[in-house]
C-alpha angles and dihedrals in degrees: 000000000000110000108220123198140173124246127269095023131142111233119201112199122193122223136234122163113191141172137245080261090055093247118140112255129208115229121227095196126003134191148182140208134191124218143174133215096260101061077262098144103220097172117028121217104303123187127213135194113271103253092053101135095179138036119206119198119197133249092240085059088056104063136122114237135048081356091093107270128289099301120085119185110206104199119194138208127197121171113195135169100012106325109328105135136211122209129186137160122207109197120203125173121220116230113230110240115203112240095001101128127246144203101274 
């Protein structure tokens, strides 16, 4: 399924964190990161308090233009029970909107 959205745009992206069982973990320490899709790094590694259950990413990280093309990667990191670590990348495209300005 590709995830379109339009430029611009705040996403908002839930989190659940579960484990090779399918049971659901608590993280001890969780981080994001932003890319484009031109290895351009739009949001460093960020970290967040534990019991964060949803990222937002600005508007202002979801532009065309020097912002690194219309496709955005949003990694996650979740540590849990004493350093085993859970990874996963959502990717979502940006829908070029005709006269909406960029970041250029």
């Amino acid at each position: 399924m590709r995830i379109l959205i339009n430029e611009g745009t705040t996403t908002q992206h839930t989190l659940e964190f579960l484990d090779v069982a399918g049971d659901p973990v608590v993280p001890e320490a969780l981080r994001y990161r932003v890319e484009g899709d031109l290895d351009v790094e739009l949001v460093a590694w960020t970290s967040l308090p534990a019991e964060t259950t949803e990222i937002v990413v600005p508007g202002a990280v979801n532009l065309i233009g020097e912002n690194g093309g219309r496709k955005r990667h949003l990694t996650v990191e979740a540590t849990h029970n004493g350093g085993k670590i859970i990874t996963e990348e959502l990717e979502y495209y940006l829908r070029d909107l005709r006269g909406y300005p960029t970041s250029d």
